[in-house]
N, C-alpha and C positions, 0 to 999 in steps of 0.2 A: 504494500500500500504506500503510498503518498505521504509524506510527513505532511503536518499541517502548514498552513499556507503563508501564517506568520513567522514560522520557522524558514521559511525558502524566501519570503520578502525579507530575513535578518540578514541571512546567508548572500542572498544577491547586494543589497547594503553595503555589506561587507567587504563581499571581494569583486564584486564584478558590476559596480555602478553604471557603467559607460556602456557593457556590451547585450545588445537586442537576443541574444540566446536565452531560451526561457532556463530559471535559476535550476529546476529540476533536473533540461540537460546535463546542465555543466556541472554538476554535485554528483551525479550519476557516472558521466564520463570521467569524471577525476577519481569516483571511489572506483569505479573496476579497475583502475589505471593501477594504482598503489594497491589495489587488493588481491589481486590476479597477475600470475603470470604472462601479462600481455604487455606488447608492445604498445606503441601510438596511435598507429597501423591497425593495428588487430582491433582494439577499439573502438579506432573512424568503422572499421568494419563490421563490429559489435551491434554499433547504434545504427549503422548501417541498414544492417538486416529487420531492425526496429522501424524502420523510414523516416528514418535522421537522421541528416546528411549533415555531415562537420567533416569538416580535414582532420587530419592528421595530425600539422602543426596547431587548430582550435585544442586539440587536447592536451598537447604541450603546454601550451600555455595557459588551462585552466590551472593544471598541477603545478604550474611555477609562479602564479599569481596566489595562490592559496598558501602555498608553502613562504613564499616571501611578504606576504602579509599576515602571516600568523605569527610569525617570529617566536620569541621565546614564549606564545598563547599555547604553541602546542603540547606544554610540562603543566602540571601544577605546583605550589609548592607549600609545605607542610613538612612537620616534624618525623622525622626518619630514622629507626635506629645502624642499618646497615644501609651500603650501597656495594654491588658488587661491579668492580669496570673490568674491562677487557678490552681489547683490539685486534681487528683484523686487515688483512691486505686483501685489497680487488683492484682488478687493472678497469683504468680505464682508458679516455683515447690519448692523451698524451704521456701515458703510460701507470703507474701505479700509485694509490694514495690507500694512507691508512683511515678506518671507519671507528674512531672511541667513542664507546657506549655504558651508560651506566644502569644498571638495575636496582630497585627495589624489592629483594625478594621474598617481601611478607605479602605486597599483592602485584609481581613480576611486573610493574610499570615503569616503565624508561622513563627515566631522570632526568638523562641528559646527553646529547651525543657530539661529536667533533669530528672536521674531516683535514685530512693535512696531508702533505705527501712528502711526512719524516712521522720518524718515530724518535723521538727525542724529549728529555725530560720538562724541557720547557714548550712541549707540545702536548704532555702529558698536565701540564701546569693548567695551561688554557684551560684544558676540556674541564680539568674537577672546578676549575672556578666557574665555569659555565653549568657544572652540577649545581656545588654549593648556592648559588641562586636560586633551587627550587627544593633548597634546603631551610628548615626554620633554626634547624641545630647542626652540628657538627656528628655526622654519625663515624660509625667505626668502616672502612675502608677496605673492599677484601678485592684483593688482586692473586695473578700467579704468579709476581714474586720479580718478576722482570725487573731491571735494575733501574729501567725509565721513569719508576714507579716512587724510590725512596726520597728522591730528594722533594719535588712536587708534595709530598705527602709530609714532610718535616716543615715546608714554609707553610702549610696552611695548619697545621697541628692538629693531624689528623690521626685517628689511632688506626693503624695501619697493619693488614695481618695477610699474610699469603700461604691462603690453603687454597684444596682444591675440595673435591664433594660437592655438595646437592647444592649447596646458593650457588658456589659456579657453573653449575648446570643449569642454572636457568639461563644467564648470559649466551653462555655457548649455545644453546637453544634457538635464542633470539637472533643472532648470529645467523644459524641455519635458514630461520624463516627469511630471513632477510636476502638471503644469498639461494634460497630458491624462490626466493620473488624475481631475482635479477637471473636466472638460471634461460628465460628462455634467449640472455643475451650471453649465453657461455658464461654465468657469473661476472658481467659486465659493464660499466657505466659507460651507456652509451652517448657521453659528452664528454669535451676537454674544458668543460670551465665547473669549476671548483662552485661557485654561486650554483651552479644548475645542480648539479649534485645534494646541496645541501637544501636546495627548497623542497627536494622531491623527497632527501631522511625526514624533513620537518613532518611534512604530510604523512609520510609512513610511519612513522615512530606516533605519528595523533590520530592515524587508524589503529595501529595497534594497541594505544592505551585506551581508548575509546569505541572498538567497534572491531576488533577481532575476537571473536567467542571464545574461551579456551575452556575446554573439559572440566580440568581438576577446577578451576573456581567458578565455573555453572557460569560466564560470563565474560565479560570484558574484565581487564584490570581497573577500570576506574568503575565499574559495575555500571547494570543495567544489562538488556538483553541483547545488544550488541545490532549489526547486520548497519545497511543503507538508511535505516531511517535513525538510529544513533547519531551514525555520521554528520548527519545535519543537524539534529538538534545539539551535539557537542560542540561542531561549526561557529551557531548562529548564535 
């Protein structure tokens, strides 16, 4: 069904004042975008088959107008006792950058993420102070131990502890979904600008706290029953 109607008049508002595509479209074609293994492509062709005719690049640029005006809207922030970070590598076109992500694994919600293409301690620095803003407190800090990790973690006087087990398992996890979302591009970011990358994590990391259903918690991690009409009223 339809989300209600003042929720798609918040969402159009919001992010897409200027453009004559009805709000439902363009909330539709950016959630399959980040939700589904689809390309841009695949989408135009989606809504296509719908008899809704958008380009290719219309859905581009739904996803990178969303993502770049949500800014740091797509975290919450409140008192936390853990955060578990991690990092991975994905190539993209002008070659490879690192993805740091942090979890909350009392209800698996991303915290906070960073994108760079070093792995270095004062890139590890960035990222947790870009957590620690959706922090009300200073939690305790669980990494694998990487040495990128200690110093970052002594300027911000963080208690700091490298193990591995079930809270790293949820990261690692999140990692996965993430990297078979980008699977149908060979595990890929199919752009060489850093900004484009990170408007499309914003939107993905705020469908996943908001509108990916997971098993174990009957729901999304910010709760509620998750799916398309979530998405907009999380949006709006």
């Amino acid at each position: 069904s339809l989300p209600p109607e003042n929720a798609l008049e918040s969402f159009n508002d919001k992010f897409f004042e200027r453009d004559r595509t009805p709000p439902e479209i363009r909330a539709f074609g950016a959630y399959l975008y980040v939700s589904l293994d689809s390309s841009y492509r695949k989408v135009s062709g989606l809504l296509g088959d719908l008899s809704i005719r958008v380009s290719h690049v219309a859905v581009w640029s739904w996803v990178q107008r969303i993502g770049e005006r949500m800014g740091d809207g797509a975290f919450h922030r409140k008192e936390r006792r853990v955060l578990v970070a991690d990092e991975t590598k994905i190539k993209a076109e002008n070659g490879w950058i690192y993805v740091f992500a942090a979890m909350d694994p009392e209800n698996r919600e991303i915290v906070g993420f960073h994108v760079s293409e070093h792995r270095e301690s004062i890139d590890v620095l960035v990222f947790l102070r870009k957590c620690l803003k959706h922090c009300k407190n200073g939690p305790k800090l669980i990494t694998d131990g990487g040495p990128w990790h200690l110093w970052p973690a002594q300027i911000l006087r963080l208690d700091h502890v490298a193990i591995g087990g079930e809270d790293r398992n949820y990261i690692e996890r999140w990692f996965g979904t993430l990297k078979d979302r980008l699977r149908i591009f060979d595990v890929y970011f199919p752009t060489a600008k850093v900004g484009s990358i990170v408007n499309f994590m914003r939107a993905f990391c705020y469908w996943y706290n908001e509108s990916r259903y997971h098993l174990t918690l009957k729901g999304p991690p910010m709760g509620g029953e998750g799916g398309f009409e979530q998405w907009i009223k999380a949006l709006s």
